[in-house]
C-alpha positions as CSV (number, residue, x, y, z in Angstrom):
1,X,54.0,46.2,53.1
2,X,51.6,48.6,51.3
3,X,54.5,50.4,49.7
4,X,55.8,47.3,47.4
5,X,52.5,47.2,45.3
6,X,51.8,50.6,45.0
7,X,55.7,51.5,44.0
8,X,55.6,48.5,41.3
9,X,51.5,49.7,40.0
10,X,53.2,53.3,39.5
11,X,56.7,52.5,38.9
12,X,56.1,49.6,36.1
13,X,54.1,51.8,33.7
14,X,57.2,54.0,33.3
15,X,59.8,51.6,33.3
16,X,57.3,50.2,29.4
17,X,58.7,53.6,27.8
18,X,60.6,53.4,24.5
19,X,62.5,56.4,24.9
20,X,63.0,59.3,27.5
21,X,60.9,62.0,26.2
22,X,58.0,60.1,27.8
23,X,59.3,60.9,31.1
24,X,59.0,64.6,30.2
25,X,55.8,65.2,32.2
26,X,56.9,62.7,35.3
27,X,60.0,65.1,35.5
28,X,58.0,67.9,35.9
29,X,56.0,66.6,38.7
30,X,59.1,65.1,40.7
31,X,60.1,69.1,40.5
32,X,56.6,70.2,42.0
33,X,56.7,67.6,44.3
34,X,60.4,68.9,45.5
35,X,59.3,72.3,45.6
36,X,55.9,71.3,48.0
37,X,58.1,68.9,50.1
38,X,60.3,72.5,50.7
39,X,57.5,74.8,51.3
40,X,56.0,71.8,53.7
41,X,59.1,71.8,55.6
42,X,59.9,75.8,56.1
43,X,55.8,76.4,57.2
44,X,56.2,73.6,59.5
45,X,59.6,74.4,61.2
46,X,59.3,76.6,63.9
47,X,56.3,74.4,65.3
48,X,58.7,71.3,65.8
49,X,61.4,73.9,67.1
50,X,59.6,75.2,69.7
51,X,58.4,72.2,70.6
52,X,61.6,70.0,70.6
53,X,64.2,72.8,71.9
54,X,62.1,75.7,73.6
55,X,60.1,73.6,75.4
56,X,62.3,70.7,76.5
57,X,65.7,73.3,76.6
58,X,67.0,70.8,75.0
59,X,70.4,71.8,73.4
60,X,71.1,71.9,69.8
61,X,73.3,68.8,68.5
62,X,74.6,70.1,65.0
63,X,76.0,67.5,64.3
64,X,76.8,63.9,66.3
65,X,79.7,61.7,64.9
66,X,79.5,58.5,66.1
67,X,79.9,54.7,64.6
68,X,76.1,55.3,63.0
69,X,77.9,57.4,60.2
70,X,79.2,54.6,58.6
71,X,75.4,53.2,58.0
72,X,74.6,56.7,56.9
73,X,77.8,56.7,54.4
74,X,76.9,53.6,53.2
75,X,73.4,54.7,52.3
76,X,73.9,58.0,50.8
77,X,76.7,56.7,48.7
78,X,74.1,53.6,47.5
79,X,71.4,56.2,46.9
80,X,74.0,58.3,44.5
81,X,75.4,55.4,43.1
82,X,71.5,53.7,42.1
C-alpha cells in the first residue's frame, strides 16, 4: 500500500508541467534507469540459472501456452494501449 503515495508524491509534480520540454531531464533518467535495470539483469543471470536449472535439472520451459495467455494478452495490450 506504500506504492500509491509514493507514485502520486513523484508522479503529481510532473503531471503540473506546462509543456513537454520539462520532461526533458525525467526522460533522461527513465533511459539510465533502463540501461541499470539491463546491466542488473545480465550480472545477475547465471546465479539464478545455476540455481534454478543446474541444480534442480530442471528442464528449460521456453515457452508454456496455456489459458494464462489470455491474462498476459490482456495486460500487455492495456500497457501499450495506456
Amino acid at each position: 500500500m506504500i506504492n500509491i503515495p509514493i507514485a502520486a508524491f513523484v508522479l503529481f509534480p510532473m503531471s503540473l508541467i506546462k509543456d513537454m520540454s520539462g520532461l526533458r531531464y525525467v526522460s533522461i533518467a527513465s533511459i539510465v534507469a533502463l540501461i541499470y535495470m539491463g546491466i542488473v539483469l545480465l550480472i545477475e543471470l547465471p546465479a539464478y540459472f545455476h540455481l534454478n536449472y543446474i541444480v534442480n535439472h530442471e528442464p528449460i520451459v521456453w515457452a508454456k501456452i496455456d489459458l494464462n495467455i489470455f491474462g498476459g494478452a490482456a495486460i500487455t495490450f492495456f500497457a501499450y494501449t495506456c
